[in-house]
C-alpha positions in Angstrom: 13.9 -65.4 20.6 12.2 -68.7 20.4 11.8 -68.9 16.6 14.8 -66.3 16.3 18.4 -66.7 16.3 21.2 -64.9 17.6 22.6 -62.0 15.7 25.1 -63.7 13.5 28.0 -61.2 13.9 27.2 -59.5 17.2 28.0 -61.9 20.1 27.3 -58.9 22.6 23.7 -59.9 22.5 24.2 -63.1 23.4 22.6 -62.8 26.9 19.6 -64.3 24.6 20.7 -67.3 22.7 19.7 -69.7 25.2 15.9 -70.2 23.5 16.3 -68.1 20.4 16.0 -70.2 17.3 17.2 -70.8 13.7 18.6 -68.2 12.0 18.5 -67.8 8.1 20.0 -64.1 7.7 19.5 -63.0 3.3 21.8 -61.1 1.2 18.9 -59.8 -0.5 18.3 -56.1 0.6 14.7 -56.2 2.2 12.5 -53.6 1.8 11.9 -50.9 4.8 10.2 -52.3 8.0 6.7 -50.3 8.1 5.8 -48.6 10.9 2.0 -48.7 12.1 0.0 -45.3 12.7 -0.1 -45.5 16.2 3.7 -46.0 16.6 4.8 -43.0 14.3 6.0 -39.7 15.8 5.2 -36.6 13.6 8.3 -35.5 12.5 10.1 -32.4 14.4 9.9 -29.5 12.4 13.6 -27.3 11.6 16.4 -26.9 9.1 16.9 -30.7 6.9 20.4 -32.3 8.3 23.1 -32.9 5.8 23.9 -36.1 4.7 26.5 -38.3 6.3 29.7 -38.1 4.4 30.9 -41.5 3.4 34.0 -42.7 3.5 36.2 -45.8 2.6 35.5 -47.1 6.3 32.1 -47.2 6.0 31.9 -48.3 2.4 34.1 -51.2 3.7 32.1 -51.9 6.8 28.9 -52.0 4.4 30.8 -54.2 1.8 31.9 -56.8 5.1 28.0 -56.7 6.7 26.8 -57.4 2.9 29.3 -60.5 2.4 28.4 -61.9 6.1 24.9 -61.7 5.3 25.2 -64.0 2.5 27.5 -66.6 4.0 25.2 -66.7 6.5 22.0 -66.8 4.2 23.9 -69.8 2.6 25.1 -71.8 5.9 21.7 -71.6 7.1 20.2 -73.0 3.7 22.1 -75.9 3.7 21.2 -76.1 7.4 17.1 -76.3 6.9 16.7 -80.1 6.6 19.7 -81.2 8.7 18.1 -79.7 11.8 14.4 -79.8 10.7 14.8 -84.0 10.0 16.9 -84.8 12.7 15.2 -83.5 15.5 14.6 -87.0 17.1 18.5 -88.1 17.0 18.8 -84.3 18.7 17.6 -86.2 21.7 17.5 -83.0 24.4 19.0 -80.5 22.0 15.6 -80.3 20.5 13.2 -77.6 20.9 10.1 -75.7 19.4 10.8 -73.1 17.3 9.2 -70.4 14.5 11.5 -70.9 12.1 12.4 -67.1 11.6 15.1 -64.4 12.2 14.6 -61.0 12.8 17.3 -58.4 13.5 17.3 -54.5 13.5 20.6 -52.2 12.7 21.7 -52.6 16.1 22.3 -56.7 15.6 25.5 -54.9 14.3 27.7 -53.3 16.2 29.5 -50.0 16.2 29.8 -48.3 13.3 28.4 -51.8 11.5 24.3 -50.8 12.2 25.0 -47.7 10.1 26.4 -50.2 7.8 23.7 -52.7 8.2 20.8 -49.4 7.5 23.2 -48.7 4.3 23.3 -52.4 3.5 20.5 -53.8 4.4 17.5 -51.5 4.7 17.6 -52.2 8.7 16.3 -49.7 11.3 15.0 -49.4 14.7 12.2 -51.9 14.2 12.8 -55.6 13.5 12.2 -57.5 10.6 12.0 -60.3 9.0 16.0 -61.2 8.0 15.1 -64.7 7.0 12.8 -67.6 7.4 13.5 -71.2 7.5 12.9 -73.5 4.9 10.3 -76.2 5.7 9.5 -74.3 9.2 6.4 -73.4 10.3 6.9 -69.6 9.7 7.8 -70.6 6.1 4.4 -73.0 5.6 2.7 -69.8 7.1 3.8 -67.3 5.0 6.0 -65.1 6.4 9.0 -63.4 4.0 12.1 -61.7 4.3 11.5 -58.3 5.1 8.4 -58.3 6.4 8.1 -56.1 10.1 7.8 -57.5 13.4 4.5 -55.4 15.3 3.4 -57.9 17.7 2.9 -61.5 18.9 0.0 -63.1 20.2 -1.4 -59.0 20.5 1.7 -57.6 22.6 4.1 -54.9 20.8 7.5 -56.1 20.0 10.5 -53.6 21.0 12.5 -51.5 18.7 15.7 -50.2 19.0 19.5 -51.3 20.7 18.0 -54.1 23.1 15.3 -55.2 21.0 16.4 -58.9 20.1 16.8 -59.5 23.7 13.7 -58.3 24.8 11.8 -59.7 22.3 13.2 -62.8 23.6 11.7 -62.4 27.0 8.1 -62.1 25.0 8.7 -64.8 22.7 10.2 -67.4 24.8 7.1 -67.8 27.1 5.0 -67.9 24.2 6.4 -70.1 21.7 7.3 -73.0 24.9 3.4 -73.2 25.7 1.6 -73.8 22.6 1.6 -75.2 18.8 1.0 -72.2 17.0 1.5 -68.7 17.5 -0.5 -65.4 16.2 2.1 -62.7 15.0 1.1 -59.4 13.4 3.8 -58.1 11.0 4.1 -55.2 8.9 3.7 -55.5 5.0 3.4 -53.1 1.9 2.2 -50.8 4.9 -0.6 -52.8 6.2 -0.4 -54.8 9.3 -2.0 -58.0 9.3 -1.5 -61.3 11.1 0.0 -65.0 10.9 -0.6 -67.9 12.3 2.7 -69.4 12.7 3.3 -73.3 13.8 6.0 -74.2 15.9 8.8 -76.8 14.4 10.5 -79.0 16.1 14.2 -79.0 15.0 17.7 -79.4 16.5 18.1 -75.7 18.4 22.0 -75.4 17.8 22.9 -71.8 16.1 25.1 -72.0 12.9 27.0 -69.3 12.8 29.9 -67.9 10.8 33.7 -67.7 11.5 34.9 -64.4 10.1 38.6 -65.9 9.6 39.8 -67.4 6.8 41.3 -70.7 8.3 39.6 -73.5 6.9 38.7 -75.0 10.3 35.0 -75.9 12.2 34.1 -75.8 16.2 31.2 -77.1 17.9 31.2 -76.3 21.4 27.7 -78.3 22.5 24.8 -75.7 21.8 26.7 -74.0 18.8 28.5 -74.7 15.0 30.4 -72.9 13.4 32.0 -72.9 9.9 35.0 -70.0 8.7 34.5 -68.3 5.7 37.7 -70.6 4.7 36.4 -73.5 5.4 32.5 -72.2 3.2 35.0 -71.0 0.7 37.1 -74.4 0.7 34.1 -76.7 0.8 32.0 -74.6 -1.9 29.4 -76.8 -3.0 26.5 -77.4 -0.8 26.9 -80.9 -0.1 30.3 -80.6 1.0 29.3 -78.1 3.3 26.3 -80.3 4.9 29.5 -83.0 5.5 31.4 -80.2 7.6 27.8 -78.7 9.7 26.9 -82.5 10.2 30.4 -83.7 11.9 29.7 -80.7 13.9 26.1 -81.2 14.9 27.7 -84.6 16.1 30.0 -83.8 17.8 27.3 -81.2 20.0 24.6 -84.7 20.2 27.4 -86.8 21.1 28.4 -84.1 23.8 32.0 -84.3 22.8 32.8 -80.8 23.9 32.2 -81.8 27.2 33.8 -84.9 27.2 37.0 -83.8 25.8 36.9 -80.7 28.4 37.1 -78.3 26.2 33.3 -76.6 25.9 34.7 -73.5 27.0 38.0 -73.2 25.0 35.4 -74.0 22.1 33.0 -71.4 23.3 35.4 -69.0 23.3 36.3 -69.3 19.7 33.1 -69.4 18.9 32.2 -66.1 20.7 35.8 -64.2 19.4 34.8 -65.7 15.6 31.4 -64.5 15.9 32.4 -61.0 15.7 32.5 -58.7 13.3 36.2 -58.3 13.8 37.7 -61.2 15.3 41.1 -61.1 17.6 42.6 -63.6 14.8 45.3 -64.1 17.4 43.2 -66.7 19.2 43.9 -68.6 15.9 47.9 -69.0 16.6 48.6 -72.6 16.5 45.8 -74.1 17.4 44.1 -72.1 20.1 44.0 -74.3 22.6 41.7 -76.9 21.2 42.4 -80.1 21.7 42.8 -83.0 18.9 40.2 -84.9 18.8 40.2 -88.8 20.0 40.2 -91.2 16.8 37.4 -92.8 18.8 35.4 -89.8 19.1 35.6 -88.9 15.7 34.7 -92.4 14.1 31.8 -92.0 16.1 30.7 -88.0 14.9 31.8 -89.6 11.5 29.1 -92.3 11.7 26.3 -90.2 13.3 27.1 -87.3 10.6 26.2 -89.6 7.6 22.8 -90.7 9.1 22.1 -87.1 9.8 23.2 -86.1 6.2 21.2 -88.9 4.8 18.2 -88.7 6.5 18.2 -84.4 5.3 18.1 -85.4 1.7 22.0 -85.0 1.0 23.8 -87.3 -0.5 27.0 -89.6 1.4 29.5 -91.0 -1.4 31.5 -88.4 -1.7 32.4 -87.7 1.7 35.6 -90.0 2.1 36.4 -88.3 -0.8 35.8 -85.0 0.4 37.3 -85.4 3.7 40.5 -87.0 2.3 41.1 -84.3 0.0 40.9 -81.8 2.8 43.6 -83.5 5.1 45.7 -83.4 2.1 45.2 -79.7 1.2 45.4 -79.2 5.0 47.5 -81.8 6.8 47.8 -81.5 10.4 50.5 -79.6 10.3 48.3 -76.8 9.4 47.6 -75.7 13.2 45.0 -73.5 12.7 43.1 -76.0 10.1 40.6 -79.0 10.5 42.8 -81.8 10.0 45.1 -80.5 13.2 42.3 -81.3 15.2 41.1 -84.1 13.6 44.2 -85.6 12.9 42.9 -89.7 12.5 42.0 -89.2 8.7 43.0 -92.7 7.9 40.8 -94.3 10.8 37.9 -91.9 10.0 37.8 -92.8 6.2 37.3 -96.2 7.2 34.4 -95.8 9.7 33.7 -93.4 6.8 33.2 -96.1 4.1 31.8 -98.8 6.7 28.8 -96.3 7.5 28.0 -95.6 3.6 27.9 -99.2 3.1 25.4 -99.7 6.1 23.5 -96.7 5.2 23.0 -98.0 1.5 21.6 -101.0 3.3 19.1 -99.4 5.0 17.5 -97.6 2.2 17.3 -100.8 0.1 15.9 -102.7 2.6 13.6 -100.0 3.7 14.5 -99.5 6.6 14.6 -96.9 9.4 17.5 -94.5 8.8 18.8 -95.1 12.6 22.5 -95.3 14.0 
């Protein structure tokens, strides 16, 4: 949906990333969607069904959705002013959006949407998973939690197909106007929001479930592995790594380097709940990147990161100290395919210096 992201985990509903927007999925378990009067079916009288037996399975699948959820919930957080202040260096990879997420149990798949309900509270009705910080849905209001009824007075779907179709109400919607009425679902009383439209960078973030400590950015998308969140650890080194990559899709390097679709593919196999980790045997067929390239994803990441609020004289330091944890002969890791650490660190330290210029002098934070 505009406004809504892709399921993090689930790239079988991918039919509708094209125009869905930021996703900010929570650890937090939110509380039940409400259902409205008129949508309730009385309940079919006859003998009370036993509960489902648990088992280690689905105590596992609940413990995996739970520890996605918040590595999401976290990339997305650091994500919030990168693609929120940088929408004018996004150049066409901009769009309008509501700032939101929304996700039912069937944004897992399989056996994960009973582990979602278990987890997360989730249903057949969408709600509220997470909302942008600085959006528009976030200056209007809306929370975690909170149940999608309607927008702009027409019903939103429920059940297995209801992110997409959603989509195909929001989209029209949210590309046509600066604000957008949506009635949601609250404490059981349904009442309505006026929601602005942001303009931001429209590239997902999503999250590897591998532990190689590695990034891909195939044009539209970013991703990060759970090793690379778990490497980085504090925020600011994670903005470095989601900033490179943001690059790398504004500088359309992914196409230049001809591999968008061995990216994409990654991407989509990463995505999911359980990856094939056999795509990550040597280096999956991505292609080092150009010394040239990279310089230049360097120099664009540090005005990205500085005009989002984070700070930029660590990250020599931090990107250093990964190619030496990780050398390239680590096939599956960052620094195979971005093997010119030594030519990096010096665009690196040449773009601080400028940037440091800049904000003395007062001047526009442009590359």
């Amino acid at each position: 949906m505009p406004g809504i992201a892709n399921p993090p985990f689930n790239r079988l509903q991918a039919g509708g990333a094209a125009m869905l927007a930021l996703l900010l999925a929570g650890c937090s378990t939110p509380p039940p969607v409400y259902i409205s009067e008129r949508e309730r079916a009385p309940a079919a009288a006859g003998p009370r069904t036993a509960a489902p037996v648990v088992t280690q399975r689905m105590i596992a699948a609940r413990d995996a959705v739970g520890k996605m959820v918040a590595l999401q919930d976290r990339l997305y957080k650091v994500a919030a002013p990168l693609l929120i202040n940088n929408a004018d260096l996004c150049k066409g990879q901009a769009r309008n959006l509501l700032g939101f997420t929304a996700k039912n149990k069937y944004s897992y798949p399989g056996e994960f949407a009973d582990a979602a309900q278990a987890a997360l509270g989730y249903n057949e009705h969408l709600q509220v998973s997470g909302v942008l910080s600085g959006s528009g849905a976030a200056r209007a209001g809306l929370r975690k939690g909170d149940g999608l009824v309607a927008a702009d007075g027409k019903l939103l779907p429920h059940g297995p197909n209801a992110e997409t179709q959603a989509a195909g109400i929001l989209g029209p919607l949210v590309a046509s106007r600066a604000t957008l009425t949506v009635t949601i679902a609250r404490g059981g009383v349904d009442q309505n929001l006026s929601l602005p439209v942001t303009r931001a960078c429209a590239f997902r973030v999503d999250l590897g479930n591998a532990d190689n400590v590695n990034a891909y950015a195939d044009g539209q998308r970013l991703m990060l592995t759970r090793g690379m969140i778990n490497y980085a650890q504090n925020d600011e080194s994670i903005a470095y790594v989601m900033a490179k990559e943001m690059a790398h899709n504004i500088l359309g390097h992914a196409v230049t380097q001809r591999s968008a679709g061995t990216l994409s593919g990654m991407i989509e196999n990463l995505s999911d709940v359980e990856p094939d980790l056999s795509m990550l045997i040597g280096n999956g067929g991505v292609k080092a990147m150009p010394q040239e390239l990279d310089a230049a994803a360097d120099t664009l990441a540090l005005y990205l990161l500085a005009r989002g609020g984070y700070g930029i004289d660590n990250a020599a330091r931090f990107w250093q100290r990964l190619a030496n944890a990780y050398p390239a002969t680590v096939l599956n890791g960052y620094t195979a395919i971005h093997p010119a650490i030594a030519y990096r660190v010096g665009a690196i330290n040449k773009t601080v210096a400028e940037i440091k210029a800049k904000q003395a002098g007062k001047k526009p934070l442009l590359p």
